[in-house]
N, C-alpha and C positions, 0 to 999 in steps of 0.2 A: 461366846461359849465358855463354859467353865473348864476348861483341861481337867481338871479333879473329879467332877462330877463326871465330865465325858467318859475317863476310864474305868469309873468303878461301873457306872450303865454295861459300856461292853464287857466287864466283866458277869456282871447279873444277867445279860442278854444268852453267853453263853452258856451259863448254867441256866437260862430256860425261866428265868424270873421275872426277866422285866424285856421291853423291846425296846427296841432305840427313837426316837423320835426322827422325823425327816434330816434334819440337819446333822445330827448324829451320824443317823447311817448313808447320809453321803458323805462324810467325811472316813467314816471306816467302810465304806468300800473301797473310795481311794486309799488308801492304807494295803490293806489286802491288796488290789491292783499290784500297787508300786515294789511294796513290802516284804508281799510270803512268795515262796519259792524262789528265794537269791540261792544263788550257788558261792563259793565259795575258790576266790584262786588267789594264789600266790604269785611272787614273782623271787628267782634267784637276784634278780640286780637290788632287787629293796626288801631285804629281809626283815619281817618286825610288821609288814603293813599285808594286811588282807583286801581286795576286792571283791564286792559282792555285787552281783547284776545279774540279770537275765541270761547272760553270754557274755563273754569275751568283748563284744561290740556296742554292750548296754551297761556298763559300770554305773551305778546308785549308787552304792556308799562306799568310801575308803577308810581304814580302820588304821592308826598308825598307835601299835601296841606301846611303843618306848615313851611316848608322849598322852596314850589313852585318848586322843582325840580322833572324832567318827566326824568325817567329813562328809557332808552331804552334797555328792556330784550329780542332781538333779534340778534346777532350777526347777524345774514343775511342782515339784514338792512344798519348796519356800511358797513359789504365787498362789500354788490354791489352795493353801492354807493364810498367807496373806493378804490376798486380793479377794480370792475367790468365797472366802469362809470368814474373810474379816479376822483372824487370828492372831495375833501379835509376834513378833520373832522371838519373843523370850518361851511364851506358852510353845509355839512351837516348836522350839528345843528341849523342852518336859517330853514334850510328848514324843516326840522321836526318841528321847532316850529311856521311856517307859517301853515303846515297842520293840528298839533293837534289843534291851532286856529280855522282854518275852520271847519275843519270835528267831533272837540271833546268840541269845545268851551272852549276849556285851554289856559291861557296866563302863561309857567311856566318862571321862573326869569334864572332857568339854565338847560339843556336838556345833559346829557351825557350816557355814562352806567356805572357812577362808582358812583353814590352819595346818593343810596339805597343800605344799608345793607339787604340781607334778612334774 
């Protein structure tokens, strides 16, 4: 899959222009799934890092402001976009940091899952 192309489709798809092809929109429904409707929590002991998940018990991303790196605390994420959809770790770091853009308003500088200690 093209990362590039994928995003400009779901852009067109929402303004109503174009549809997604199968592979397409299973990979952005898991997005959505994973993705929309994070919440947003803080913690007083680590000031500087946001958590975003489902709940308190479902943490997805860690965000560590001082460093701008957005930790991906989902294995699921990396495998079905790597295993599952054949996607490379690097595309899948575009495209994570194109969606935490849109959907979370974060610009971070590097997106992995190894650059937050917990």
């Amino acid at each position: 899959m093209n990362i590039e192309i994928f995003k400009r489709n779901i852009q067109l798809s929402k303004l109503g222009i174009a549809e997604l092809d199968n592979f397409e929109k299973k990979a952005y429904d898991f997005l959505v799934d994973k993705l929309t409707g994070l919440c947003t929590y803080t913690s007083d002991k680590k000031p500087g890092i946001l958590y975003f998940g489902k709940n308190t018990d479902n943490i997805v991303l860690i965000y560590d402001s001082q460093k701008e790196c957005l930790h991906v605390d989902d294995y699921k994420i990396w495998s079905f976009f790597e295993r599952g959809l054949s996607i490379d770790y690097t595309d899948t770091q575009s495209l994570m940091e194109w969606w935490v853009g849109l959907d979370l308003d974060l610009k971070p500088k590097y997106i992995n899952s190894f650059c937050y200690s917990k």
